[in-house]
C-alpha positions in Angstrom: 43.6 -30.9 -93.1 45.8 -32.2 -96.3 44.4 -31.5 -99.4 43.8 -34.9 -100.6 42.1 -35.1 -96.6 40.1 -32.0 -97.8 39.3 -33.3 -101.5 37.9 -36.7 -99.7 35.7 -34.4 -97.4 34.4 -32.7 -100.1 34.0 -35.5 -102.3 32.1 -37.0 -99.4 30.1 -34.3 -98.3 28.7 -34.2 -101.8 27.6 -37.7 -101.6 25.9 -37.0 -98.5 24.3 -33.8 -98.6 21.8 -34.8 -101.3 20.1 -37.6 -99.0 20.6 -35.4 -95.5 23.5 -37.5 -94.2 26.3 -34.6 -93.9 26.5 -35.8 -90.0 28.7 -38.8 -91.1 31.1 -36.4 -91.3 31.3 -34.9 -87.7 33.9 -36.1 -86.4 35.9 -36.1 -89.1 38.5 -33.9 -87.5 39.1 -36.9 -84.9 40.2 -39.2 -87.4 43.4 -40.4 -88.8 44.4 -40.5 -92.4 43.5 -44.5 -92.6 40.3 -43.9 -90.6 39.3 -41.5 -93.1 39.7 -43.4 -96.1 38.2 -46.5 -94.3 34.9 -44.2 -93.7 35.0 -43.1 -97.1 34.8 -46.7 -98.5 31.8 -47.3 -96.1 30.1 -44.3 -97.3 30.5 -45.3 -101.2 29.8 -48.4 -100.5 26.3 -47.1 -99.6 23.8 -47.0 -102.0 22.0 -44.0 -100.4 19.6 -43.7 -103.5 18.2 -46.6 -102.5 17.9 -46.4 -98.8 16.0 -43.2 -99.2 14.0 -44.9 -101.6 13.0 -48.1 -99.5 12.8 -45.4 -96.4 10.1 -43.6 -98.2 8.4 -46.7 -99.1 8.0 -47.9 -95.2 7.1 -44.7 -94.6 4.4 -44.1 -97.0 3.2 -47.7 -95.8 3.3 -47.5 -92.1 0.9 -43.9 -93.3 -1.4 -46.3 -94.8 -4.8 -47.1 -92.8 -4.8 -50.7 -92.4 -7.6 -52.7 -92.5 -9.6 -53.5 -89.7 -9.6 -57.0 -88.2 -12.4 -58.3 -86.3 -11.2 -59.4 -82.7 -11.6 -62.8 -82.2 -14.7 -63.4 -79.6 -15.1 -66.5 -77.2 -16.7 -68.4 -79.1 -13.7 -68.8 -81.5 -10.8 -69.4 -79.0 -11.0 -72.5 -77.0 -11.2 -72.9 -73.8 -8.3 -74.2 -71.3 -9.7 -76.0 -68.4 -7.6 -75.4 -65.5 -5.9 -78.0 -63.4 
């Protein structure tokens, strides 16, 4: 790996590692120069602050009870006669 191949990696492995993402970076061996530095973009172009922040929120909501709805009974739906 070049060093400005292995500066990259490093720059990017310490944008990732704080939100648990370091497996963007396993294939990294497989890819070219311009590969590389196309992935790079994509990964600063990522605001991972706040995808870990709207992740927790859906998951703090989808841990919520949610309310309990009454079922509709019969006498609420209509009835279709049939043909």
């Amino acid at each position: 790996m070049a060093d400005t191949d292995a500066a990259l990696y490093t720059e990017l492995q310490a944008l990732l590692k704080p939100f648990g993402q370091e497996h963007v970076l396993t294939f990294w061996d497989r890819l070219d120069s311009a590969q590389r530095a196309a992935l790079a973009d994509d990964v600063r172009s990522v605001d991972l602050a706040d995808q870990q922040h709207q992740f927790n929120r859906a998951m703090l909501s989808a841990s919520r009870p949610q309310p309990y709805r009454v079922p509709k009974t019969e006498s609420h739906a209509h009835r279709v006669p049939f043909a």
